[in-house]
N, C-alpha and C positions, 0 to 999 in steps of 0.2 A: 235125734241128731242126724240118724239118714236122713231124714226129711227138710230138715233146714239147710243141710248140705249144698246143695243146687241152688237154693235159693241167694244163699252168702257167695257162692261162685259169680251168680249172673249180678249181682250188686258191687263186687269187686271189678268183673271184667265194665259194668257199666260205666261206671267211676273211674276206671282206667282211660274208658273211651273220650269220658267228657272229660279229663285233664289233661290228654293229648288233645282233644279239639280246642282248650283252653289254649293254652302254649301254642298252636300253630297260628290262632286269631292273632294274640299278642305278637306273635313275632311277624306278622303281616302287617301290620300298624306302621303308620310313616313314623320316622323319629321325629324327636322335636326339631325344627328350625334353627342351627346355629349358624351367626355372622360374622365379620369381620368388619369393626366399628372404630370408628375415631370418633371423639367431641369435639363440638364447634366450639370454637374461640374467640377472641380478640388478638390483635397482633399488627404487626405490621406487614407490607406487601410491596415490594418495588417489582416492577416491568425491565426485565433488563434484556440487553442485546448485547453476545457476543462475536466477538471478531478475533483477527491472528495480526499482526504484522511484524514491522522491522525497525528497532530504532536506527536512528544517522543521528550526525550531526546539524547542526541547521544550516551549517556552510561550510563546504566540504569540496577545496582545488584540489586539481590534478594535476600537478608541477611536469611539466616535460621538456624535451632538448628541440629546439630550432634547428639544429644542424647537425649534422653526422660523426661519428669522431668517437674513440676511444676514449672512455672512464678513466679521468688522470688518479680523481681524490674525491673520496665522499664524506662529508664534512658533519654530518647528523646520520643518526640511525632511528629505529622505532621508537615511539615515546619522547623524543627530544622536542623541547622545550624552543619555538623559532621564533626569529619577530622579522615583521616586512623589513625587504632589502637586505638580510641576512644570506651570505654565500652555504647554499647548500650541498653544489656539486659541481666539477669541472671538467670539461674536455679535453685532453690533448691539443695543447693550442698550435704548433709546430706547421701545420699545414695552413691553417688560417695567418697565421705572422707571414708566414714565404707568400700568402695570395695578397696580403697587404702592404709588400713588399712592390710585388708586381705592379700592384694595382698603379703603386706613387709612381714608379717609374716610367709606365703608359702615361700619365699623367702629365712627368713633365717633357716626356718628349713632346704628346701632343700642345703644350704651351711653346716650344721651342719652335714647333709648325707654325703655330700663329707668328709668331715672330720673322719666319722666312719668309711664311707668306705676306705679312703685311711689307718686308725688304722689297718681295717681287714686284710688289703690287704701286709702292713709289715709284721703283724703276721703271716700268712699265707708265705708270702716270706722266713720268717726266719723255719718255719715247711718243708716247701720244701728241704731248703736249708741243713740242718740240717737229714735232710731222705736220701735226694741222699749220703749224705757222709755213712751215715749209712750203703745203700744197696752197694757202692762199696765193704763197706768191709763187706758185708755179715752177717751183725750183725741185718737185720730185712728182713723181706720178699718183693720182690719186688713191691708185689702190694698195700703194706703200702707204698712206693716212688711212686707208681702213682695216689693213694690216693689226697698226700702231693702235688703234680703235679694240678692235677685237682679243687682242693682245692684255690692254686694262681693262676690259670686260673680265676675260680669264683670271685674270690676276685680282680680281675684288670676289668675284668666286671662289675661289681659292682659300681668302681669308676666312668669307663666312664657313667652308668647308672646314677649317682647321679650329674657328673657334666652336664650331657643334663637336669636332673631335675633344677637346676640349669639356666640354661638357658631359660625353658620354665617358670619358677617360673620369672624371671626378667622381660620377654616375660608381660606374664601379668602385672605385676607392671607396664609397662611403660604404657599399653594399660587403665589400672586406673587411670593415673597419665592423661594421655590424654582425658579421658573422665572428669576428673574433670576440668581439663582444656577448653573443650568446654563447660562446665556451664556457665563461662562467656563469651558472644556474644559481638565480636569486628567488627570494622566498616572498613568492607575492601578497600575504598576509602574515598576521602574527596568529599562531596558533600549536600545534602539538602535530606530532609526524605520525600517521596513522598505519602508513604502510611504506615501505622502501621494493623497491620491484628491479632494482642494479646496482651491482657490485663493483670494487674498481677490477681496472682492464675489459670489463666486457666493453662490447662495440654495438653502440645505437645506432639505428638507422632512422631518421627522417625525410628521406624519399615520400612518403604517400602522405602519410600524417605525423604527427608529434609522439615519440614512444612515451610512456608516461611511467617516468622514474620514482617518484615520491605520490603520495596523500595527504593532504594538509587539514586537519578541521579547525576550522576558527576557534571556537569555542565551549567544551564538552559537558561545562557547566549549564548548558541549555540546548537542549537535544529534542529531536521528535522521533513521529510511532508514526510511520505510514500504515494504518491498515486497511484491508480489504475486507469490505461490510458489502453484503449481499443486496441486490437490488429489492427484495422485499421487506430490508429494514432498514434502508439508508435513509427513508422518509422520515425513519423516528428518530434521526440524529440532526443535531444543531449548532449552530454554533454557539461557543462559550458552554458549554455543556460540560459538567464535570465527570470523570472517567475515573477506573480504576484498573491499573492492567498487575500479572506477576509477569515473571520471568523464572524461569529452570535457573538461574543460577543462583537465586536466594530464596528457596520454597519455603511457602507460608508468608512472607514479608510481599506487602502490599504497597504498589508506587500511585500517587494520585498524576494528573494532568488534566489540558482541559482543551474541547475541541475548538480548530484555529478556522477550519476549514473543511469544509466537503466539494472536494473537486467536480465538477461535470463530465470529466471524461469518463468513459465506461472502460473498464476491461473485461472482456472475453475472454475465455481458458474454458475450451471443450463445451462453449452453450452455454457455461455460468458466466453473469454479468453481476459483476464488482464494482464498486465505490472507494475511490482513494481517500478515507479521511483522516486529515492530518491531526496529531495530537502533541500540543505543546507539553515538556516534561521540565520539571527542575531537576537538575542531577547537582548539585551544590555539594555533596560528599561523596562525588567517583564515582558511585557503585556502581551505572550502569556506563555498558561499553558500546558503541559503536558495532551494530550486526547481530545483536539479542534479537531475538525472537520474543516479543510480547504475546501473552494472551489477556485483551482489553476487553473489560467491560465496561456499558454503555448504559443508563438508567433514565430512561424517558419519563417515568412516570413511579410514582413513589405515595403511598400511603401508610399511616399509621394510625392504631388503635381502630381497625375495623373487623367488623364481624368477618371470619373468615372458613371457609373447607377445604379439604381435598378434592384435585381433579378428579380420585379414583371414585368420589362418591356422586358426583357429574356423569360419569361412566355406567353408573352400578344399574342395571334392569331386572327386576324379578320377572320370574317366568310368565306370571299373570300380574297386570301393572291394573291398580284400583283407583278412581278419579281422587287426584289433586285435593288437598286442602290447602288452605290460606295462601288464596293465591296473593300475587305482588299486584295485579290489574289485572281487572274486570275483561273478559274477551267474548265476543258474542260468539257463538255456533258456529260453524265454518269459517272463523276468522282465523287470519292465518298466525303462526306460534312468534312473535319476535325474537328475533338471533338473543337477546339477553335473558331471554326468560329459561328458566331450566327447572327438570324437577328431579327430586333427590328423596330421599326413602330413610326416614327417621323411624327408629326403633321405641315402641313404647310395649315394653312388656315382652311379650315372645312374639310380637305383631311388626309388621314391617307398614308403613303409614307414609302415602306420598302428599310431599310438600313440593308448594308450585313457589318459585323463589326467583330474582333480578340480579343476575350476576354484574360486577364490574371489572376493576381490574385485575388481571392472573398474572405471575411470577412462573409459570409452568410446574409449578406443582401446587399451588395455595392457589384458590382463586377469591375473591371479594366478592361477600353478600351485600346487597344492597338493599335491598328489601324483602318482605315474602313472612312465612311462618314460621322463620327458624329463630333463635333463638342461642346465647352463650349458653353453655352446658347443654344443649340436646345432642346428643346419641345417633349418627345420622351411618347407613351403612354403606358401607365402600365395596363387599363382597361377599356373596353368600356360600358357605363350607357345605350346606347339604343340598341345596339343589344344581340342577342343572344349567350351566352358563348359558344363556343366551345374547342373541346379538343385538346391540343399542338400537338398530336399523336395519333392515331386510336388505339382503345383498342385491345389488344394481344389476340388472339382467344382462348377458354379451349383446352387447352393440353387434348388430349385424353389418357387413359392410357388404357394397354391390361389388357384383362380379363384376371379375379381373383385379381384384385387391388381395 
């Protein structure tokens, strides 16, 4: 037994050794490869474009006052129901009646001018006429006949003088007559009062421009969506193009319409250039109001029952990438990659396996297989949980720029 002693020791401590060096192998060993997988499918795919705007009305006055003057009566308020030629509002008429007062009387004194003057201007006719006979026969000096002369010259001037008075006296009457007439504020269509901006006794002023009293919309059963579309995707919009927008004030509930128009002017706001495109709506049950904020979507392009993946599997790079199978077209050796071709990393087994594949249309997060080695039901990987993330593309070196930059 002493003799076996040592021997059982250096057999146990061997044993010990080589199942620590066992254990420390094994736990050096990479783990298995686990992924982050979606299956490819069938489905559908629309291309869409969003934007923001504003509904209106399709025709939408701004009622305002001609003339100056104190709010006698306002005859509508918000929501009331107008039809054209319907009195909506008046001025204090008091000061217009006393200018049209004035005016008639200017009026007929200057007619009663005419009448003096045409008086002077016989008389005078008949002094002239009555001289010349005189100086033929030498029975007065001549320059008493040109007197006589000058005298109905004056006197036919005179007339024309008093009938332009005349005229300019009528001149204003009418211009009285019209300003008492814009006291009362008539409703230039038939429509719904959108907004009222005075009250009675306040005091408008039309010195520079027209204050603007009332908002009229024609029609609220048929409204548009001005939005503004980004100049990088105003191209994919069209007209007669069907649309879908919400609004915050009924979420979840989806309004159709359909484009009328894409304006040519541009808007700027800080560098960004916008596209005014208009969007015809049917509003036939109220719901929507005048100054809603839509958010409208736009759908250029639409597919259905096609093979389709995730952008994140477009994205996905193993650390070491292995040549392509089943490509979608044949490419020779330095030829260059075409923008639609892409390759993606189908999982077979515990193996990651790159497929070369011809994309088509994306939805921003689906995009359309068109061709290639994939296939409904394969297993393609979007992300890998044990190795180390790598980048799709080697980062772009700093642009140098010459001095003095």
């Amino acid at each position: 037994m002493k003799k076996a002693l040592p021997w059982l020791i250096a057999v146990l401590v061997v044993s010990g050794v080589a199942f620590g060096v066992l254990r420390y192998v094994r736990s050096r060993r990479d783990p298995p490869p686990r992924y982050s997988t979606v299956t490819v499918d069938r489905g559908r795919i629309a291309a869409r474009v969003t934007a923001t705007g504003v509904l209106s009305a399709l025709v939408t006055v701004q009622v305002g006052s001609q003339v100056s003057g104190r709010i006698e009566s306002i005859r509508v308020d918000f929501n009331s129901l107008v039809k054209k030629g319907q009195i909506v509002a008046t001025i204090e008429p008091t000061l217009f009646q006393a200018a049209v007062e004035q005016a008639r009387a200017n009026d007929a004194s200057a007619r009663a001018q005419v009448d003096k003057a045409k008086a002077q201007e016989m008389d005078a006719d008949r002094q002239y006429t009555r001289a010349k006979q005189l100086g033929e026969q030498k029975l007065i000096a001549q320059a008493d006949v040109d007197t006589a002369e000058a005298n109905y010259n004056i006197a036919k001037a005179t007339v024309a003088a008093a009938v332009a008075g005349v005229q300019q006296s009528s001149a204003s009457l009418h211009q009285a007559l019209a300003n008492l007439k814009y006291a009362t504020i008539y409703s230039p269509i038939d429509g719904i009062v959108i907004s009222r901006s005075v009250d009675v006794g306040q005091t408008v002023a039309a010195s520079l421009q027209a204050p603007v009293l009332f908002t009229i919309a024609q029609d609220l059963t048929k409204m548009q969506v001005d939005t503004s579309v980004a100049e990088g995707d105003v191209g994919k919009i069209t007209p007669a193009m069907h649309v879908t927008f919400t609004v915050d004030a009924y979420p979840g509930q989806r309004f159709e319409g359909s484009v009328r128009q894409v304006r040519d002017a541009a808007v700027t706001v800080q560098n960004v250039v916008t596209y005014d495109a208009v969007i015809d709506v049917d509003n036939g049950k109220r719901l929507l109001k005048p100054g809603m904020t839509a958010t409208v979507t736009f759908t250029p392009a639409e597919r259905t029952d096609v093979l389709r993946i995730p952008n994140a599997a477009l994205r996905y790079r193993p650390a070491t990438a292995a040549k392509p199978v089943g490509s979608a077209a044949p490419r020779g050796a330095g030829a260059p990659v075409p923008k639609d071709h892409r390759t993606v990393y189908r999982l077979a087994g515990l193996r990651s396996q790159p497929v070369d594949i011809q994309i088509g249309l994306t939805d921003g997060s689906l995009t359309e297989v068109v061709s290639g080695g994939l296939k409904e039901g394969d297993t393609v990987i979007t992300e890998s949980l044990t190795e180390t993330p790598t980048a799709a593309a080697p980062a772009a070196a700093p642009t140098r720029l010459p001095r003095g930059f």
